[in-house]
C-alpha positions in Angstrom: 40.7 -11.1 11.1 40.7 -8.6 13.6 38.4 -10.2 16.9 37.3 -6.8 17.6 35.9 -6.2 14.6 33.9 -9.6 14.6 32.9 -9.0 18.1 31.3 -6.1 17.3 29.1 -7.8 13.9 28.4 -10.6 16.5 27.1 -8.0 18.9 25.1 -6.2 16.5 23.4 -9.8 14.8 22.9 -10.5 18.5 20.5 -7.1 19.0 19.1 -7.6 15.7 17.3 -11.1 16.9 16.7 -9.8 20.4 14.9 -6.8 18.8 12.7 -9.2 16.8 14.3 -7.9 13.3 16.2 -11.4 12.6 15.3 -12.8 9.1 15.8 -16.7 8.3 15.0 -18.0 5.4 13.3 -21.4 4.5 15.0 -23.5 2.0 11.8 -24.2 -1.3 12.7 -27.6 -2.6 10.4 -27.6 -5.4 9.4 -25.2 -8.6 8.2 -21.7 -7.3 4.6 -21.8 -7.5 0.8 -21.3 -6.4 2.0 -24.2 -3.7 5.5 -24.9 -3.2 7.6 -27.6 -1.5 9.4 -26.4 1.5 11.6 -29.1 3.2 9.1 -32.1 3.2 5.8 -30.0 3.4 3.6 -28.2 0.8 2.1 -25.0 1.9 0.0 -22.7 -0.2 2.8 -19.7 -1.3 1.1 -16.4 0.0 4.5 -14.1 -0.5 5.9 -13.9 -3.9 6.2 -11.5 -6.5 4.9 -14.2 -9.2 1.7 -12.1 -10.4 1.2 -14.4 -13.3 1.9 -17.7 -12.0 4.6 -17.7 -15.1 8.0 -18.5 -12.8 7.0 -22.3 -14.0 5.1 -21.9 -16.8 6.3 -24.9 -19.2 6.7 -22.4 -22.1 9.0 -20.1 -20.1 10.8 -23.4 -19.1 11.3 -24.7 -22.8 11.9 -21.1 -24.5 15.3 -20.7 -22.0 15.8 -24.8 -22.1 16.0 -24.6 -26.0 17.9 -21.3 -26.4 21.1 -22.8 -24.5 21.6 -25.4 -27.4 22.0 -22.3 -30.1 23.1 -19.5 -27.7 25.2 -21.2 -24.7 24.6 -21.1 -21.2 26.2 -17.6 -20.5 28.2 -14.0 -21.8 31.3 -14.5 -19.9 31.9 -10.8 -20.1 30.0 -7.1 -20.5 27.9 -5.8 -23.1 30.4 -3.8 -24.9 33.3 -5.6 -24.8 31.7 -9.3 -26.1 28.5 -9.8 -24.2 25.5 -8.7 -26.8 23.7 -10.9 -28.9 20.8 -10.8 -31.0 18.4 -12.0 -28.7 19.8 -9.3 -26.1 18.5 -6.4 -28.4 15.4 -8.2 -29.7 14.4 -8.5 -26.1 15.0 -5.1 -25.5 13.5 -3.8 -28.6 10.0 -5.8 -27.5 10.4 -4.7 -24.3 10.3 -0.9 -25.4 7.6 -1.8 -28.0 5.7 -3.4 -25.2 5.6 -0.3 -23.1 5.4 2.2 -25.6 8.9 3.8 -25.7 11.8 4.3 -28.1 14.0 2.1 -27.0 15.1 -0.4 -23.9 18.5 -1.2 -22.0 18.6 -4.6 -20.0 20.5 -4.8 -16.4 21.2 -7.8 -14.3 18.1 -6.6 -12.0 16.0 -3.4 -11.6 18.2 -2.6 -8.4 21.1 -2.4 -10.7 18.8 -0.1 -13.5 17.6 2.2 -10.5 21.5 2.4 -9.6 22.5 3.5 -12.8 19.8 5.4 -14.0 20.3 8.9 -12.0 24.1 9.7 -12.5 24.4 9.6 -15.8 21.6 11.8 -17.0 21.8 14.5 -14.0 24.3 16.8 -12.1 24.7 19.4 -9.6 23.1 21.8 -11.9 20.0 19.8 -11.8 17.2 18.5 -9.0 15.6 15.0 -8.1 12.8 14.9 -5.9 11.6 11.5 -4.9 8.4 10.4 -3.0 9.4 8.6 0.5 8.6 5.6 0.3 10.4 5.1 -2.9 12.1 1.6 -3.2 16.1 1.4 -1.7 17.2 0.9 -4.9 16.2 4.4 -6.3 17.3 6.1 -2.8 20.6 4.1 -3.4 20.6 5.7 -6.9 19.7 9.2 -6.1 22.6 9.2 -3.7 25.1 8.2 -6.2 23.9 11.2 -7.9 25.1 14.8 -7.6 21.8 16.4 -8.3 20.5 18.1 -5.5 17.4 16.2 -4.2 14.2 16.9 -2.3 11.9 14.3 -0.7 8.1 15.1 -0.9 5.5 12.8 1.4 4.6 9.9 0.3 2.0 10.3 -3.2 1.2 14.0 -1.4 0.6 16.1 -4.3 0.7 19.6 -2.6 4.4 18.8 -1.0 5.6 17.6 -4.3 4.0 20.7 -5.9 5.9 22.7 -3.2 8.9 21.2 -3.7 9.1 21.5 -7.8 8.5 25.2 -6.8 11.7 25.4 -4.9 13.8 23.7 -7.1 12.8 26.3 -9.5 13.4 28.6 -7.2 16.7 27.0 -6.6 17.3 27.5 -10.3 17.4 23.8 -11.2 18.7 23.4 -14.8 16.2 19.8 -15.1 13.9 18.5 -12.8 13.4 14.9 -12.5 10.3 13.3 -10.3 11.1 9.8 -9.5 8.1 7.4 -7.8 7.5 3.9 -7.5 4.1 2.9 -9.8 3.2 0.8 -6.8 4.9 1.0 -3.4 5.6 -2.3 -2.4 4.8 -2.6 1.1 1.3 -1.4 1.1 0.4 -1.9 -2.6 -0.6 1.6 -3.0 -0.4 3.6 -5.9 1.5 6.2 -7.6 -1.1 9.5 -8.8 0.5 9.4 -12.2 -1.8 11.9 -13.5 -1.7 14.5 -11.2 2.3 13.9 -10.9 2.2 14.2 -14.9 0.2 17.5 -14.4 2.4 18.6 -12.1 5.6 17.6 -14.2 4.1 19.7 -17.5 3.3 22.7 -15.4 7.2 22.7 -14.3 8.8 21.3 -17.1 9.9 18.3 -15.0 10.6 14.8 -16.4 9.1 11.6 -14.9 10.7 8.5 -13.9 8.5 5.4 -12.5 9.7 2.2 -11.4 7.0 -0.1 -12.4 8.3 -3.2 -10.7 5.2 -4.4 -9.2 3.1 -3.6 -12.5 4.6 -4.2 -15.3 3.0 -7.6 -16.8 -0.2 -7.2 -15.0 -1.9 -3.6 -14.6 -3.4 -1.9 -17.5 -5.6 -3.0 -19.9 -2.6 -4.1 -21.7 -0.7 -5.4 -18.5 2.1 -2.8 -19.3 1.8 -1.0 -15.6 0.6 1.5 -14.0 0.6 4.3 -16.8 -1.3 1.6 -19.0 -3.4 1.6 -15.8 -4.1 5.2 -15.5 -3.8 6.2 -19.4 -0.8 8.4 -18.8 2.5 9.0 -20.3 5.6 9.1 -17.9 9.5 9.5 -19.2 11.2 7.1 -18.1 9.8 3.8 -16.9 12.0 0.8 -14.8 11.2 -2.6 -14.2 11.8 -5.8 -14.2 12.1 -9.6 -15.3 12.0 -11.3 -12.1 7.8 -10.5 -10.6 5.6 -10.7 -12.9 7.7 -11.6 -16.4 8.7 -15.2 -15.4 10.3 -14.6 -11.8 13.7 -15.1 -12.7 16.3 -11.5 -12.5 17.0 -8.9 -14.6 16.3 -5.7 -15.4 15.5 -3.2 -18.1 15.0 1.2 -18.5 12.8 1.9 -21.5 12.6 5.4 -22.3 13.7 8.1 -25.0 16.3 7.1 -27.4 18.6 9.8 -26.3 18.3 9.0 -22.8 18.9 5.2 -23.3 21.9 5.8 -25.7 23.1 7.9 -23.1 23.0 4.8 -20.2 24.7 2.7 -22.5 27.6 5.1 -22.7 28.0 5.7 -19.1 25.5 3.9 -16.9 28.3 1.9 -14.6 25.9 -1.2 -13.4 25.3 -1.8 -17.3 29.2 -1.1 -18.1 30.6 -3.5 -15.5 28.2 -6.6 -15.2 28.0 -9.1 -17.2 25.5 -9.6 -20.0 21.9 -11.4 -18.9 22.5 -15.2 -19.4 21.1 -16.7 -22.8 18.0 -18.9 -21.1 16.9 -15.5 -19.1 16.7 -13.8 -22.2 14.5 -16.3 -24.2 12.2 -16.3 -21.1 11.4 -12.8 -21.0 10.9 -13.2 -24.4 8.3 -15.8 -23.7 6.9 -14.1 -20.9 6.2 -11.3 -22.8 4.0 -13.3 -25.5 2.8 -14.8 -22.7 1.1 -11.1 -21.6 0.2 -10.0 -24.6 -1.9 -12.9 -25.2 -2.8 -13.4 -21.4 -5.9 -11.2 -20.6 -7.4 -14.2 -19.2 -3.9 -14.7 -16.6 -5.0 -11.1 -15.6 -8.5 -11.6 -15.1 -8.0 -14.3 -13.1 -5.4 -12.8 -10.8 -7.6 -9.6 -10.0 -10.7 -12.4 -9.1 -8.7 -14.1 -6.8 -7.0 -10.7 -5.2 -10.9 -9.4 -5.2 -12.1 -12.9 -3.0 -8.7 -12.9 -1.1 -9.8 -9.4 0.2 -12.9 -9.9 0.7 -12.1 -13.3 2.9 -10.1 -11.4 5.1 -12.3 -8.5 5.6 -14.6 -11.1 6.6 -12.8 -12.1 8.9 -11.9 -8.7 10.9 -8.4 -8.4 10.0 -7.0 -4.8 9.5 -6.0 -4.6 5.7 -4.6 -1.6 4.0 -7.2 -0.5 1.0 -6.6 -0.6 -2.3 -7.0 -2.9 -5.4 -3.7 -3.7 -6.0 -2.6 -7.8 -6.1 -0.5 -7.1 -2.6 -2.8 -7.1 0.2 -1.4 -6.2 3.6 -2.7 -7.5 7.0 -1.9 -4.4 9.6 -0.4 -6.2 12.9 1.8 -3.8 14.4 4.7 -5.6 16.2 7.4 -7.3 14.9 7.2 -10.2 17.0 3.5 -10.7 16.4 4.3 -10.8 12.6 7.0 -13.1 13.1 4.9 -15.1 15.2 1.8 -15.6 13.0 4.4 -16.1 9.8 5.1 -19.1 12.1 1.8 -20.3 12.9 0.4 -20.2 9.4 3.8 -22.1 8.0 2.2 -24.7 10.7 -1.1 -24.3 9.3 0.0 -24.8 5.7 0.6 -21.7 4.4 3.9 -19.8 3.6 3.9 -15.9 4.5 6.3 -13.1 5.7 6.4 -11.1 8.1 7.5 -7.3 7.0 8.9 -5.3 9.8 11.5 -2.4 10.5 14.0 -1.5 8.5 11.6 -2.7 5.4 8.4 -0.6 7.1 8.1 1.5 10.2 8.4 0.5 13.4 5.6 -0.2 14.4 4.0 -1.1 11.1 4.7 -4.4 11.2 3.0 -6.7 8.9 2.1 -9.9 6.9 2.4 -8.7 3.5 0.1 -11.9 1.3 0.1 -11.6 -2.9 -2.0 -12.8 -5.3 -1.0 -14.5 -7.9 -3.4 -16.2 -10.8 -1.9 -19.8 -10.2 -4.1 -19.9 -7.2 -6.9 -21.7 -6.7 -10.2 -21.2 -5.1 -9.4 -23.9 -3.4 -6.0 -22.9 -1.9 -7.1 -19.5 -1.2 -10.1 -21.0 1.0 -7.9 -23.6 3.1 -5.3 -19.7 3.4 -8.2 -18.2 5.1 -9.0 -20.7 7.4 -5.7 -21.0 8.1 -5.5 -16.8 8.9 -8.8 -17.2 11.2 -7.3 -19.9 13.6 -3.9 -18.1 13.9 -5.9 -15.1 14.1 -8.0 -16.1 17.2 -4.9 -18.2 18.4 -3.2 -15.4 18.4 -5.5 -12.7 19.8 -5.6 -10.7 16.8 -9.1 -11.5 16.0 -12.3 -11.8 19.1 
């Protein structure tokens, strides 16, 4: 390979970790969980996307153990050449039922849905606009797109509204409005019903992706328009947060629309089909939400005493109610540096920083999940007020 070319990746990977940026990653060698095993030590798990606790449940476990004896271990191929079986549309069909729409098509992960989603059903004729702080995977989608697209500030109601005015005025044949339900990084969430309001009064459609929802928010668990009581178009998501922790990932919407993707939607044309044992999961998992008010419950008391712990203690937390709770630090480095500290303490966080956030935004983003205990969360908090003081983020 050409030494110029590696030079010049070495030199980049070399002012990545003198700017801070550098990521490294611990090697887990137990079960994801509540507290996990990382080399030799157990630390409490304050940073993953497992809302329910359910990425070790023992039904989840058995449902995709058992399935490989009838179904096999995987598709070897695409879902329209040989890669569909029953237990691919029955999971589809539940998920649809599940979040009240027509009909569901499975991916091998929301990136992959949010990839495929915009081309298909849009062209130059027509007009995306997309909040800012959407996720990468529906900027990545928009652009492979050849709608024209706007970008209105982040859940600012009047620039959206000014923007759906000039893509009218632009003489946009469809309108789509795409959001994240919750934005990731500061657990924030989308206005539904004023974007809804503003979609009927412009005759726009609504796309969500619900990844950091779906299983959990709602009354029902089935995200952030069960939350808010609104109807949106088009909904993504996925199987790997909340529905068992694992991958994949799914579009519910109208039937036309998903009979559409599966015609043309290239991530679901040229991947193979979701493995037999993933399947059966997300089967479990979702019997496991429909019947799990009290899995809910008990994640929103623990997010509700997290909160309130660190409030106590004078860090600077973003507001909201939302099972991701961010601690505001600033600095790369300094979020680096207490993601160290607390690993010594006991406790397993991440530090966020630029490209994922602002510069200058740097943070430790901590979840909730409801396989914590009371107990664990209190040892987490002392652990945050001696790195804290340690560190000189707290007097």
């Amino acid at each position: 390979m050409s030494t110029a070319f590696l030079n010049d990746i070495s030199e980049t990977l070399t002012q990545i970790e003198a700017d801070g940026l550098y990521k490294r990653e611990r090697m887990i060698t137990s079960p994801q969980g509540g507290e996990i095993t990382v080399g030799d030590r157990a630390v409490i798990n304050l940073c993953a996307n497992n809302y329910l606790g359910l990425a070790d449940h023992p039904d989840l476990i058995k449902a995709a153990r058992g399935v490989m004896d009838d179904k096999g271990f995987g598709m070897a191929s695409v879902r329209f050449i040989c890669g569909t079986q029953d237990i691919h549309r029955e999971l589809e069909q539940r998920l649809a039922k599940f979040l009240g729409k027509d009909d569901a098509i499975l991916f091998a992960a929301c990136f992959d849905a949010n990839g495929g989603l915009f081309e298909p059903l849009l062209g130059p004729e027509d007009a995306i606009i997309s909040d800012s702080l959407n996720h990468a995977s529906i900027i990545d989608g928009v652009r492979l797109c050849k709608a024209k697209r706007y970008r209105y500030l982040n859940s600012d109601m009047n620039d959206l509204e000014a923007w759906l005015k000039q893509a009218r005025a632009d003489g946009a044949r469809h309108i789509m409005i795409a959001t994240d339900g919750v934005f990731s990084m500061d657990g924030y969430l989308a206005k539904l019903p004023e974007i809804r309001a503003l979609a009927d009064k412009y005759d726009a459609v609504v796309m969500v992706d619900d990844c950091h929802a779906t299983g959990f928010m709602g009354p029902n668990g089935a995200g952030t328009p069960d939350h808010f009581g609104v109807d949106v178009d088009i909904l993504t998501g996925t199987l790997g947060k909340a529905l068992g922790g694992a991958i994949g990932g799914y579009i519910a919407g109208p039937q036309p629309v998903i009979d559409l993707l599966r015609q043309r939607a290239r991530p679901y044309l040229f991947s193979n089909s979701l493995p037999p044992s993933i399947v059966a999961a997300g089967l479990e998992a979702i019997r496991l939400v429909e019947e799990g008010a009290d899995l809910r419950q008990q994640l929103f008391e623990n997010t509700k005493f997290w909160r309130a712990g660190l409030t106590e203690l004078g860090f600077d937390l973003l507001p909201g109610e939302h099972p991701i709770v961010p601690v505001m630090l600033g600095e790369a480095q300094l979020a680096q540096d207490m993601a160290a500290a607390l690993f010594d303490e006991g406790v397993y966080v991440s530090g966020f920083f630029f490209p994922v956030v602002p510069r200058g935004q740097a943070r430790i983003r901590t979840q909730m999940n409801a396989a914590l205990t009371r107990d664990e969360l209190s040892r987490a908090l002392t652990a945050f007020g001696k790195v804290g003081k340690d560190l000189g983020i707290l007097k």
